[in-house]
C-alpha positions, -999 to 999 in steps of 0.1 A, spaced: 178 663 -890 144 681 -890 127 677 -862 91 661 -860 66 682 -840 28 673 -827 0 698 -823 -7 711 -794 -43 704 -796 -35 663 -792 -51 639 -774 -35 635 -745 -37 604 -736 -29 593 -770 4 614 -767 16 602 -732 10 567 -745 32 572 -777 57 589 -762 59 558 -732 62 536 -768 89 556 -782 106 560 -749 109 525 -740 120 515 -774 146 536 -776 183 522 -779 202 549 -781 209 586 -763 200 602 -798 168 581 -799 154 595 -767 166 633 -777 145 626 -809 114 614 -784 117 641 -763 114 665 -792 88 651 -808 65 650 -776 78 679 -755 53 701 -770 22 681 -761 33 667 -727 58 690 -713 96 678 -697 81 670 -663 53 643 -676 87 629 -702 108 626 -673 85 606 -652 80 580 -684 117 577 -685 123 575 -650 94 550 -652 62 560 -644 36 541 -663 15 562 -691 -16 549 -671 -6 562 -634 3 594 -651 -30 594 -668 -48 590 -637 -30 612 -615 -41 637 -646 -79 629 -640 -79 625 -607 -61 663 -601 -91 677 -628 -116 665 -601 -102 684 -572 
């Protein structure tokens, strides 16, 4: 199976909240491997982990913004 890859020049919030979609939709092990794959490149293990440990897209969002103002 091919894996699907997005740009690295996304939108992030667009990216953290597909990849919260796909996370939480996801049935099987396989389904969260292909998940993590597809969004690794854009939002990086740590930010994946915290959606599927469950952090919501919009805290992670806003810790985001609120670190780019210090």
């Amino acid at each position: 199976m091919e894996a699907i890859r997005v740009p690295l020049a996304v939108d992030y919030e667009l990216a953290i909240r597909e990849a919260e979609k796909a996370l939480s939709a996801a049935r099987t092990a396989g389904d969260i491997r292909d998940a993590w794959r597809k969004y690794n490149g854009a939002l990086g293990h740590r930010t994946l982990g915290r959606l599927l440990l469950g952090k919501s897209a919009a805290e992670l969002i806003h810790r985001r913004e609120s670190a780019a103002e210090d």
